[in-house]
C-alpha positions in Angstrom: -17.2 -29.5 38.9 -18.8 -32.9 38.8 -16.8 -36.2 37.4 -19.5 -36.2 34.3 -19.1 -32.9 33.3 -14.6 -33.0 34.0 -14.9 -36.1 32.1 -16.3 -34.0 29.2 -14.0 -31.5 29.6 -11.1 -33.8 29.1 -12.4 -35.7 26.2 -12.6 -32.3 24.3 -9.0 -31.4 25.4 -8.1 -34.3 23.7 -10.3 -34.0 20.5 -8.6 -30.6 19.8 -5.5 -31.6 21.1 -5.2 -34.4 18.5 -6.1 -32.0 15.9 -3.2 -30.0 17.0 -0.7 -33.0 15.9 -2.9 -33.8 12.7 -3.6 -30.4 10.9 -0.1 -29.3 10.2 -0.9 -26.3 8.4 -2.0 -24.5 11.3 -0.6 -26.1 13.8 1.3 -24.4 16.8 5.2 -23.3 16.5 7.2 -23.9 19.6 7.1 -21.1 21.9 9.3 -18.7 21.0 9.6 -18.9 17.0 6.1 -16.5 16.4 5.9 -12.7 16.8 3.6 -11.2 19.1 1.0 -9.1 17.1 0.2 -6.7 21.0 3.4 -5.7 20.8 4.2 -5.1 17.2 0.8 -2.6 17.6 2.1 -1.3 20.3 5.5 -0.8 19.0 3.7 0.9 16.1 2.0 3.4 18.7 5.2 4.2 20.0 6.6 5.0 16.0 3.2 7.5 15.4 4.6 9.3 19.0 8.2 9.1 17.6 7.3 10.7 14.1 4.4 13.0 15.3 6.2 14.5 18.7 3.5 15.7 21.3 0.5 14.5 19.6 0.0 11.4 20.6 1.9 10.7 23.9 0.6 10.6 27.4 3.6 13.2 28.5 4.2 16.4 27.7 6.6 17.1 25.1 9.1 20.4 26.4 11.2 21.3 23.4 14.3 21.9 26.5 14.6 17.9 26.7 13.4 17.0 22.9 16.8 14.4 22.6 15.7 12.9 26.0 12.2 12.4 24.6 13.7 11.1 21.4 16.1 8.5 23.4 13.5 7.4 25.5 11.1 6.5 22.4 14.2 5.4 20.4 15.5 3.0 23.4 11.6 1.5 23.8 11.3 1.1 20.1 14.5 -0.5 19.1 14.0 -2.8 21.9 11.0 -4.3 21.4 11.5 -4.2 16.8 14.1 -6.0 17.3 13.0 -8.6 19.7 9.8 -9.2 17.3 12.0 -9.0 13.7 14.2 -11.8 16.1 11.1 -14.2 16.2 9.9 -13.1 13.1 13.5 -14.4 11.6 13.2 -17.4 13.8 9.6 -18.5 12.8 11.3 -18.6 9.1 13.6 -20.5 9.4 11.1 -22.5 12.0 8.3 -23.3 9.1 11.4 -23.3 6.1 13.2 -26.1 8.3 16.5 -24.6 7.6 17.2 -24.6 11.4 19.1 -21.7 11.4 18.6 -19.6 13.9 21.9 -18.6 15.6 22.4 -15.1 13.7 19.2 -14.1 13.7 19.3 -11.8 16.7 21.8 -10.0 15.0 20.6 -9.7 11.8 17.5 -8.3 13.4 19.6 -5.8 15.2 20.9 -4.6 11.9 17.6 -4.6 10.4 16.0 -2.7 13.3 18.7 -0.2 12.7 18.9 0.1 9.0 14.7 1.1 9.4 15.1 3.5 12.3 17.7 5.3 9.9 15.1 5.9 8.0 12.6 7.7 10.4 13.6 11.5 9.6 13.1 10.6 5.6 10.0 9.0 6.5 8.7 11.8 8.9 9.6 14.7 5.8 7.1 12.6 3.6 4.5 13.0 6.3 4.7 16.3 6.5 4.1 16.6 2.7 0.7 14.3 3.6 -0.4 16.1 5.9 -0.4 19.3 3.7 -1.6 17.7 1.2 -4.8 17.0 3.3 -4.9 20.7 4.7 -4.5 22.2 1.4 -7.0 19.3 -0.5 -10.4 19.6 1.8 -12.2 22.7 3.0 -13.6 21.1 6.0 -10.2 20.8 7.6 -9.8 23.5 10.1 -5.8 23.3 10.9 -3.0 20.9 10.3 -3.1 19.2 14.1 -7.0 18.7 13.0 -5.4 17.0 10.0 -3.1 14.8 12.4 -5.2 13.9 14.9 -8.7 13.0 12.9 -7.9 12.4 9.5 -8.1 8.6 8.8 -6.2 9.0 5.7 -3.3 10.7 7.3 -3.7 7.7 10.2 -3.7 4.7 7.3 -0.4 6.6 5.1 1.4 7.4 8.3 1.7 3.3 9.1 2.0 2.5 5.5 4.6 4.9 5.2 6.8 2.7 8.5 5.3 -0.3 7.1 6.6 -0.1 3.7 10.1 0.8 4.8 10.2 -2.7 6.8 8.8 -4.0 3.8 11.9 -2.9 1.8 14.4 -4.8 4.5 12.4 -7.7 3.6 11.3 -7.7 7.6 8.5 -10.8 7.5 5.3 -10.6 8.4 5.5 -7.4 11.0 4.8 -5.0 7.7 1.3 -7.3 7.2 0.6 -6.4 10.9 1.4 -3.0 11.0 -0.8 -2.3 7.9 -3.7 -4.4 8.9 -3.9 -2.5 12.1 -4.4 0.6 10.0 -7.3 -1.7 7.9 -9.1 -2.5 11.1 -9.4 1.3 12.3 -9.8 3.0 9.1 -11.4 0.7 6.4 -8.3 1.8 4.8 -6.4 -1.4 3.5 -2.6 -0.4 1.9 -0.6 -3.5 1.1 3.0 -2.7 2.5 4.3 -3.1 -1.0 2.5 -0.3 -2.7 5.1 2.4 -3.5 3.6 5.9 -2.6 5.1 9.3 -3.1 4.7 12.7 -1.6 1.6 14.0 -1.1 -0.7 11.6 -0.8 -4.4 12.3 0.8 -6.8 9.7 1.1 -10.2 11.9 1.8 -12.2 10.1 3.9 -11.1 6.8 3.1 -13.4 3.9 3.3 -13.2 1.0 1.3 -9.9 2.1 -0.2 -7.8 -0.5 -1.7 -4.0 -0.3 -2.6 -2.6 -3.6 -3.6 1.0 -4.6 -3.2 2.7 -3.4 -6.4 0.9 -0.3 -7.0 3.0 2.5 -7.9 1.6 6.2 -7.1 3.1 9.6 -7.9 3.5 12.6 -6.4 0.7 14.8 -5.3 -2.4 12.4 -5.7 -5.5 12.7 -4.4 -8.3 9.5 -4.5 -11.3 9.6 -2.3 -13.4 6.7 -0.5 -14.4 3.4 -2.1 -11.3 3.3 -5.1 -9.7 0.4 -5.8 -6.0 0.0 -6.9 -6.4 -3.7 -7.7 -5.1 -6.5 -9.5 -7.0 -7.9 -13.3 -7.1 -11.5 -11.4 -5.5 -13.0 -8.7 -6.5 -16.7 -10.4 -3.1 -17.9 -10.8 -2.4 -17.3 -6.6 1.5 -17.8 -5.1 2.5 -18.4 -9.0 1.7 -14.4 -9.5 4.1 -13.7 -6.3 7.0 -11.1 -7.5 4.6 -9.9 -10.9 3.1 -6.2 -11.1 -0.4 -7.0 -10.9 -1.7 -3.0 -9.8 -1.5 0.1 -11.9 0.7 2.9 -11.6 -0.7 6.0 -10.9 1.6 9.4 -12.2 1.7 12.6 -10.7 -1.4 14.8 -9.9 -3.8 12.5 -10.9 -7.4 12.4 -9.0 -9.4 9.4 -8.0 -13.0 9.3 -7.4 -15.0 7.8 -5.0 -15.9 3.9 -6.2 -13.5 4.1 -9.0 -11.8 0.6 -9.9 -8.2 0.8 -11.8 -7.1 -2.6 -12.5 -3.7 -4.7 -13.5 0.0 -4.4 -13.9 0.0 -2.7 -17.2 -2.6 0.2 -16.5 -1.0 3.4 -16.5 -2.9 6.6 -15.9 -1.1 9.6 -16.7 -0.1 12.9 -14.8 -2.9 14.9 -14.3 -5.6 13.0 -15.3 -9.2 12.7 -13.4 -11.5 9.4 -12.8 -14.9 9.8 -12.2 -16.8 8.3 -9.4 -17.8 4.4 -10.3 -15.6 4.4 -13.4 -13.9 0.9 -14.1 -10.5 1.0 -15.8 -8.5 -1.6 -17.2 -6.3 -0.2 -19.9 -4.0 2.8 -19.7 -5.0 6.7 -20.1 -2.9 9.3 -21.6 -2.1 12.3 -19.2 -4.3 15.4 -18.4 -7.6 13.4 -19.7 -10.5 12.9 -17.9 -12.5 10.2 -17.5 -16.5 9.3 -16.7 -19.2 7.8 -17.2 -22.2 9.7 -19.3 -25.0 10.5 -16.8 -27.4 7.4 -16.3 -31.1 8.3 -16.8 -32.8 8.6 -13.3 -36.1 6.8 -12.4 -38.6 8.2 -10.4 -41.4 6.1 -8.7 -44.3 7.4 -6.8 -44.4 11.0 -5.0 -45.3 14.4 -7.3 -42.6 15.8 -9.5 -40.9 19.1 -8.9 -42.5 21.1 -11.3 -39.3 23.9 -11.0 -36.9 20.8 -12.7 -36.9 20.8 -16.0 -34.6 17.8 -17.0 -35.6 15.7 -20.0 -33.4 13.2 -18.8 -35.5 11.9 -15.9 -38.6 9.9 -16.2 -41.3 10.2 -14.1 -43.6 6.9 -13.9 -46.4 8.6 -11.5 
């Protein structure tokens, strides 16, 4: 390295190292007092292994030694929750500037406990997802097919640890743990939403489910639907309002269909169309579209075998 180009070097270290010290809002934290977002994905691996026994662990699983499989995933877990829910704590009361951090390892010992009690509740709402899926698309060729490649199963099976967390009032890990999902399935679920039994996301792209959704039992929605909020204008002064819908039992979702703010209610049993936007509530078993659009066709020869008064040919 020549002198010029080390004398470069240093004058950017210090032109970012001064912003460092100037730009408080994303400055760093002392090391320490922020989680590590590796290890709570990780740790969320380890959960899919812990509620979904053999299917996605590099051992074998031999039903003989299921509670030393259980201990050893339970042991790995707790250890490494507890260390991140620790800095989690810590980074708190870091950017709050309470200084208090001398309980928090404890607390987050309690809190890692309180969510692991709630793993065989949370794996009996799985199952219900999962047959959900089998039962709600043809395609699917077996349950473990459901498991393994389904990335609405994927997407509800972290939401489903996530919002438990999310109920302790665990910071920040919940946000990880469901972005993770986002960023493999296109499936964003806010850790807030509240979501009962089986739920199948079909395919699953472009899904939205904002934070205080509330969705029923046995509800199916497909790719593209939106769960949002009427506007998000008013920003941290909305924090704690019901800004998403609430979606009853048996109700089906089309693909591209927006439902929109705190007050919207859509009954049990009813059915949205593909594309439909919704703002105000609908009374159960209706269903809702919109009236066919007319189609226009532009060059080519018409299929004389369709007769549809609807379409206009411009030849």
């Amino acid at each position: 390295m020549t002198n010029e180009f080390k004398n470069k070097i240093d004058n950017l270290v210090s032109l970012i190292s001064k912003s460092y010290d100037k730009e408080e809002r994303i400055a760093p934290y002392e090391q320490g007092y922020i989680p590590n977002r590796s290890v709570i994905i990780e740790t969320t691996k380890l959960l899919r292994q812990l509620v979904f026994p053999s299917y996605f662990s590099d051992t074998h699983f031999r039903k003989e030694i299921q509670d030393y499989h259980i201990s050893e995933l339970t042991v790995s877990i707790t250890e490494k929750m507890t260390e991140q829910i620790t800095l989690t704590l810590k980074h708190n009361a870091c950017i709050n500037k309470n200084g208090n951090n001398s309980d928090c390892q404890s607390v987050a010992e309690g809190l890692c406990c309180a969510f692991m009690k709630k793993i065989p509740e949370i794996r009996s709402y799985l199952a219900t997802d999962v047959q959900a899926a089998f039962d709600g698309d043809p395609a699917a060729q077996s349950k473990d097919e459901v498991i393994f490649c389904y990335p609405g199963v994927f997407a509800v099976s972290i939401h489903r640890l996530a919002h438990e967390l999310y109920k302790l009032s665990v910071p920040m890990i919940p946000r990880i743990m469901s972005e993770y999902a986002h960023n493999i399935t296109g499936i964003d679920i806010h850790p807030g939403a509240t979501i009962g039994k089986y739920f199948f996301i079909d395919h699953g792209t472009g899904v939205v489910i904002g934070e205080t959704a509330v969705i029923g039992e046995h509800v199916k929605i497909y790719q593209g639907v939106t769960l949002g909020a009427l506007s998000t204008r008013g920003g941290q002064k909305l924090r704690g309002v019901r800004r998403h819908p609430c979606l009853e039992d048996e109700v089906t979702v089309y693909s591209g269909a927006s439902i929109l703010g705190g007050e919207t209610v859509i009954g049990k049993g009813v059915v949205i169309g593909s594309n439909v936007f919704i703002t105000k509530s609908v009374p159960e078993d209706t269903k809702v579209s919109i009236k066919n659009m007319e189609l226009h066709f532009s060059g080519g020869k018409p299929n004389k075998d369709v007769k549809d008064d609807s379409i206009n040919w411009d030849i």
